[in-house]
N, C-alpha and C positions, 0 to 999 in steps of 0.2 A: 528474661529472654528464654524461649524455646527453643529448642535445635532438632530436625530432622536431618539423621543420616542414611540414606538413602542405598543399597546397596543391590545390585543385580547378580542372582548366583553366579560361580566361575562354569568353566569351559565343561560340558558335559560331553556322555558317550550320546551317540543317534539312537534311537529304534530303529530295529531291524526289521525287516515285513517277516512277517510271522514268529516274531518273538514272542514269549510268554512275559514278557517285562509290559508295566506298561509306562505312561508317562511320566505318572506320579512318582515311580520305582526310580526313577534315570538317575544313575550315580556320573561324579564327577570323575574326569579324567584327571592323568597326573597333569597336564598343564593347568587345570582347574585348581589343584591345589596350590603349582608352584605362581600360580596367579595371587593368590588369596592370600601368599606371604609376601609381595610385591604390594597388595594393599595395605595389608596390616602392617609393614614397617611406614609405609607413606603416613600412616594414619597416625601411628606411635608418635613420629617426627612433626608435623601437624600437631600435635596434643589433642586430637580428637576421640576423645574415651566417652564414647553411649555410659551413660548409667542403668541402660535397659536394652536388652536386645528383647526386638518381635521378630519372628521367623516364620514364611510359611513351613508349614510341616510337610511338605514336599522333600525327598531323600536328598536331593541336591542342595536342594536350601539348608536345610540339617547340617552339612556336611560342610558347605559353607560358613555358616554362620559361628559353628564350632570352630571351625579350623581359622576364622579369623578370630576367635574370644578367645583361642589358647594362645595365638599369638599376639594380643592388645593386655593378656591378664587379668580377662573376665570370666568369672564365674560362670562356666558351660553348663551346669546344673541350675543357674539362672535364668537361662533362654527361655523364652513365652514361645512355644510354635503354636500356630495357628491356621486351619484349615481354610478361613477364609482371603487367607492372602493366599494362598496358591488358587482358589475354585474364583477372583475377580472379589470388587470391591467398585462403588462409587467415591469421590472422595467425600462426601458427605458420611456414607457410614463409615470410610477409614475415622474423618474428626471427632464423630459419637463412638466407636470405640476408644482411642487415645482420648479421652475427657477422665478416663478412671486413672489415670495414670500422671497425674498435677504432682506428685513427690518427685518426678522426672524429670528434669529438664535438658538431658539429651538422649534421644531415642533413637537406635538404629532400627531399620526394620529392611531383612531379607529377603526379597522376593524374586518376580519371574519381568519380563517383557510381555506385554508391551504395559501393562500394569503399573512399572516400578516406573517409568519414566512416563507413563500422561499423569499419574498422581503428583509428580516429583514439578512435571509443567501445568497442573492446574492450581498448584499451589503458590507460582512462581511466576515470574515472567521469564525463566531458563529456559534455552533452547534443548532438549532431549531429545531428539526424536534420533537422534544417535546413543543408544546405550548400549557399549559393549559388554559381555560375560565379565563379570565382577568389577564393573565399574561403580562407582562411586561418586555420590554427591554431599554436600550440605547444603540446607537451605533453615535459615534463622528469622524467628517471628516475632516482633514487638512485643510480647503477649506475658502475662501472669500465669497464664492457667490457658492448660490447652482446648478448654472452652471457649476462648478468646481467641482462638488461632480462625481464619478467614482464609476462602479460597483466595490468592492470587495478591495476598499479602505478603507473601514470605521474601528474601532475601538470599539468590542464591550467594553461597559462600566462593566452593569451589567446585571442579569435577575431575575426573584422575579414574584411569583407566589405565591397566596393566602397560598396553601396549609404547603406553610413553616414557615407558620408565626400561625399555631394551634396549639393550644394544643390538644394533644391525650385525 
């Protein structure tokens, strides 16, 4: 069985008009961080441990991705970032790229909206089209080899998003 963990970077700062920042640049804010350890205990609790993070290499993503691997116990010197999960993806070339990666069989991958959730519902029959800043999914594939993974085969598992785990 395959397992995609699906993750949407935490809470960022805005561009400002006439900033010299640009998008790609955009760091998280502190509730971005204090999000991203509201998921990584859920996920701990969960037993939900990637054996691979992919990351766009977008600053935010980065920044995420790390700050949920330091708190899951992963290897941050292991993170794959990858430009083409920030610059857009079909889901056909997300499945030809994750095909080199069969030693894996649960893969987190860190990216942007609206991306992270029409891939997360073409793969799926889950309803996404709500995905808030560091929310999270699972969705589980019948499959050997993630060559055998099919659009709209998958299984979502769960979804969990910061905001359900406040208190008012």
């Amino acid at each position: 069985m395959k397992r995609l963990i699906f993750v949407r970077h935490a809470k960022t700062e805005q561009l400002d008009y006439g900033s010299t920042k640009t998008d790609y640049q955009r760091e998280l804010k502190p509730r971005g961080f204090k999000d991203s350890e509201i998921i990584s205990e859920k996920l701990i609790k969960m037993n939900a441990f990637p054996d691979y993070i992919l990351s766009s290499s977008a600053k935010r993503a980065k920044q995420t991705a790390k700050h949920i691997a330091k708190h899951i116990d992963f290897d941050t010197e292991q993170i794959d970032y990858q430009r083409f999960i920030y610059d857009g993806y079909t889901t056909t070339e997300f499945l030809t790229f994750l095909e080199k990666f069969n030693q894996h069989e649960t893969i987190m991958v860190v990216g942007h909206n609206p991306e992270i959730a029409m891939i997360a519902m073409n793969l799926s029959d889950g309803d996404y089209y709500h995905f808030p800043t560091c929310a999270a999914t699972a969705i589980t594939f019948d499959a050997e080899n993630w060559s055998d993974v099919n659009a709209r085969e998958g299984k979502p598992e769960w979804f969990i998003y910061p905001s359900m785990f406040k208190q008012d």
